[in-house]
C-alpha positions as a printed Julia matrix, in Angstrom:
212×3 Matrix{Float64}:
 -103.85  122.78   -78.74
 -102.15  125.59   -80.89
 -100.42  123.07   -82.87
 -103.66  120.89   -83.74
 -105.1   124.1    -84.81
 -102.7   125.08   -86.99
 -102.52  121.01   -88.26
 -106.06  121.75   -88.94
 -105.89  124.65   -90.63
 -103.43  123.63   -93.04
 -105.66  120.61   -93.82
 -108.54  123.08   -94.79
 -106.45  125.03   -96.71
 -104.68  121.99   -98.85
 -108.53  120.63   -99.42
 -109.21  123.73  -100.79
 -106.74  124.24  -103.1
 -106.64  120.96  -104.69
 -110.6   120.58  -105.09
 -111.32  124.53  -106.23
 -111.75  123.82  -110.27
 -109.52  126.32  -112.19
 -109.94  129.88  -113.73
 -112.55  130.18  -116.67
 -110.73  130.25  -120.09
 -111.68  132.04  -122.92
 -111.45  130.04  -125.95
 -110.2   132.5   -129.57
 -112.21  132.78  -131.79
 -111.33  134.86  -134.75
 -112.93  137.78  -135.49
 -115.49  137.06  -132.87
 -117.48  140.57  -133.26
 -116.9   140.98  -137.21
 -115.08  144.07  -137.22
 -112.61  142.64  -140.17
 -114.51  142.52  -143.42
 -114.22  143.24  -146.75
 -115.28  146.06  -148.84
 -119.14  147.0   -148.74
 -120.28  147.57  -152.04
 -123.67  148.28  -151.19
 -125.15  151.09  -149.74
 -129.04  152.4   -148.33
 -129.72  155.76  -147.12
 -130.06  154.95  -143.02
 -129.74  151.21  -143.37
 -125.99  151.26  -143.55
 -123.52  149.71  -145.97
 -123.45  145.97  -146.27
 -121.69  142.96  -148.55
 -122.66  139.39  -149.29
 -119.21  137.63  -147.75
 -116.97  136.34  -147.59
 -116.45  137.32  -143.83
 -113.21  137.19  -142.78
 -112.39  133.46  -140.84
 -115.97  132.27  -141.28
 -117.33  130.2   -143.7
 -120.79  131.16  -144.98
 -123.9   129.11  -146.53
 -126.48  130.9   -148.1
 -127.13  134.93  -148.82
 -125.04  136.03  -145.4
 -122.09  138.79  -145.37
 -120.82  141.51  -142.96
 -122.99  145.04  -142.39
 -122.55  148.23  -140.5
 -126.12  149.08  -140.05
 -127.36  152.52  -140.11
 -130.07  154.36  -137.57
 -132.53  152.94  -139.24
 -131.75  149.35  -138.49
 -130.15  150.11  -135.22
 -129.24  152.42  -133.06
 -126.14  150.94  -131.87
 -124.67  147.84  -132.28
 -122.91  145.41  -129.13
 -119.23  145.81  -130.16
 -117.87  147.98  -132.34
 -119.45  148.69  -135.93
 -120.3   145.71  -138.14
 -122.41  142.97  -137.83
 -122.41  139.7   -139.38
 -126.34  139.2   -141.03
 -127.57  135.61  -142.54
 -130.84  135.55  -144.77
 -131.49  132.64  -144.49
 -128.08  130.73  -144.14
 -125.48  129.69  -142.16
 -122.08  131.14  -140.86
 -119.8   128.9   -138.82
 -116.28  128.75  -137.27
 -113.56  125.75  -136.6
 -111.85  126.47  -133.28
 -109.06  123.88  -133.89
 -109.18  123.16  -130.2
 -110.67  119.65  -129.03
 -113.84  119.23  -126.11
 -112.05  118.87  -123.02
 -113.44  116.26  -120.24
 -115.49  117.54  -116.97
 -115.46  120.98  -118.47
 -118.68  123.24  -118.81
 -118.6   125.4   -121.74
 -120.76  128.72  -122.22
 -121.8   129.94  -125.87
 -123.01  133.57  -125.97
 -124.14  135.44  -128.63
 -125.51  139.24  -129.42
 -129.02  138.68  -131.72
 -130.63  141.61  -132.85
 -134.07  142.67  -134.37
 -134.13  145.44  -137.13
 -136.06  148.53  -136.21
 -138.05  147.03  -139.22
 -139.14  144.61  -137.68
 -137.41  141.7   -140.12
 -138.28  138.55  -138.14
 -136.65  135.2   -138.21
 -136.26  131.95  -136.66
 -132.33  131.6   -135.41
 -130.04  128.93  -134.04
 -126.74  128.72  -132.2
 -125.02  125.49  -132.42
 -121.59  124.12  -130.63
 -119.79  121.13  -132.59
 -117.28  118.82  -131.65
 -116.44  117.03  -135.14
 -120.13  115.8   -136.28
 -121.42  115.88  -133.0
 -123.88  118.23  -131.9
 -123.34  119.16  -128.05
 -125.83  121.66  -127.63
 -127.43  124.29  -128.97
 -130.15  127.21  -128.66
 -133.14  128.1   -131.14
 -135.44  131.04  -131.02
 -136.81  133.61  -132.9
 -135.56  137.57  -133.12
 -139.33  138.72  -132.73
 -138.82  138.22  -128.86
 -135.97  140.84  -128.81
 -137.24  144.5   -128.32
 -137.32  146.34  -131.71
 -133.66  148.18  -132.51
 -131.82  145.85  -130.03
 -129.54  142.88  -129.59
 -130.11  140.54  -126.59
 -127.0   138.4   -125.08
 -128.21  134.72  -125.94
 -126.21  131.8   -124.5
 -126.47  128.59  -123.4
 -124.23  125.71  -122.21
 -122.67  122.03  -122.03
 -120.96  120.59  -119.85
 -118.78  117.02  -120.96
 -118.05  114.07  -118.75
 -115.06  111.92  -118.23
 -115.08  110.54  -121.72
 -116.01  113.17  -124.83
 -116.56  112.8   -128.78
 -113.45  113.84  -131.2
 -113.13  116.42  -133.83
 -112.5   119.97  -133.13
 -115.22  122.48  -131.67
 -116.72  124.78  -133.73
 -119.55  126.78  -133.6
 -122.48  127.4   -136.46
 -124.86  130.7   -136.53
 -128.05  129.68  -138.27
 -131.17  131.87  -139.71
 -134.19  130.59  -141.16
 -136.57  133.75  -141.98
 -135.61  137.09  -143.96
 -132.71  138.1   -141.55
 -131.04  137.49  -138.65
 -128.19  139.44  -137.1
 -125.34  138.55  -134.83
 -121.89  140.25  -132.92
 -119.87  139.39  -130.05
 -119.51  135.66  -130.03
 -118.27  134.15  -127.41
 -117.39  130.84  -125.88
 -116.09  130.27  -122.24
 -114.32  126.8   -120.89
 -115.03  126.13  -117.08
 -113.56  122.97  -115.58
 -115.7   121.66  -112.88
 -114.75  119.65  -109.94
 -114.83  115.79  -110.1
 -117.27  114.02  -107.45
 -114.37  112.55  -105.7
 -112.37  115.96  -105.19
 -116.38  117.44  -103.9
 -116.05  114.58  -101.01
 -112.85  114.51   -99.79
 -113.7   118.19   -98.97
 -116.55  117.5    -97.17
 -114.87  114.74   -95.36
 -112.01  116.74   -94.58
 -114.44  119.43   -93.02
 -116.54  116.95   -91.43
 -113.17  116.05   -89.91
 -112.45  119.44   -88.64
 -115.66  120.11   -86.79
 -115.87  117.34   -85.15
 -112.4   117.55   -83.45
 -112.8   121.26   -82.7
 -116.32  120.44   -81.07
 -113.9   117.47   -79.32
 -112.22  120.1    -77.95
């Protein structure tokens, strides 16, 4: 009896192991919350200083640069002190790392809205080569005045995925939009086969313990 157990057990244990999916990896991205930029040049009483690019391992489209707002634009900003803004453009990342199969990823991004009240239409895109694998559009008017909200969204890929390297692209389409903290997250999931031969090896389990 003791040694079926223990058989048993060690089944469990072995299912477990090789049908958990692996940690969560966070996938660089350089200068993620804009705190490397170049020198501001221009200056408003409460509103900060602020320049029009280039931002340090992004490419920009557009009127877009890096700004460390003042207390008139914000009280406080998600990480650190600068912002990247876009009036109107774009401002986008290559990851140089490829979509992975059965893996969910999770983009996140900190959009704020000016104590102002600047209002915008906005868009967060993720890439792999020319292929669009998901993205998220909204406008900055639904944030509270003065703050940034944590927007995010995901994809996850199948067995078989397009080429190119990810990258990600921030988008504005009004008088401003703001952003900090990007983030993307890589979760591999389990396959359907690995899910089964769990539940099978459980199913197995109970019913020879309830044999017993």
């Amino acid at each position: 009896m003791k040694a079926t157990v223990i058989f048993l057990i060690l089944c469990i244990l072995v299912l477990g192991f090789t049908t958990s999916p692996a940690f969560a990896d966070n996938i660089t991205i350089q200068n993620a919350s804009f705190e490397m930029a170049n020198s501001f040049p221009y200056s408003s009483p409460g509103f900060g200083v602020w320049n029009n690019g280039p931002i340090p391992y992004w490419t920009t489209t557009g009127v877009a640069g890096s700004w460390q707002p003042g207390p008139a634009a914000f009280s406080s900003v998600p990480n650190g002190s600068t912002v990247a803004y876009s009036n109107g453009g774009f401002i986008f990342q290559t990851l140089g790392v490829s979509l992975l199969a059965n893996t969910t990823y999770t983009l996140s991004v900190d959009v704020g809205h000016r104590l102002d009240g600047l209002v915008s239409n906005y868009a967060l895109s993720l890439f792999a080569g020319g292929t669009v694998l998901n993205s998220l559009a909204g406008s900055n008017g639904l944030i509270p005045i003065g703050t940034f909200a944590d927007e995010s969204f995901s994809f996850t890929s199948g067995a078989s995925v397009p080429s190119g390297s990810l990258s990600i692209i921030l988008g504005s389409a009004g008088p401003q939009t703001d952003f900090d903290n990007v983030r993307l997250v890589a979760t591999p999931v389990p396959e359907p086969g690995s899910l089964a031969l769990l539940a099978a090896g459980l199913g197995f389990a109970f019913f020879v313990f309830r044999r017993r």
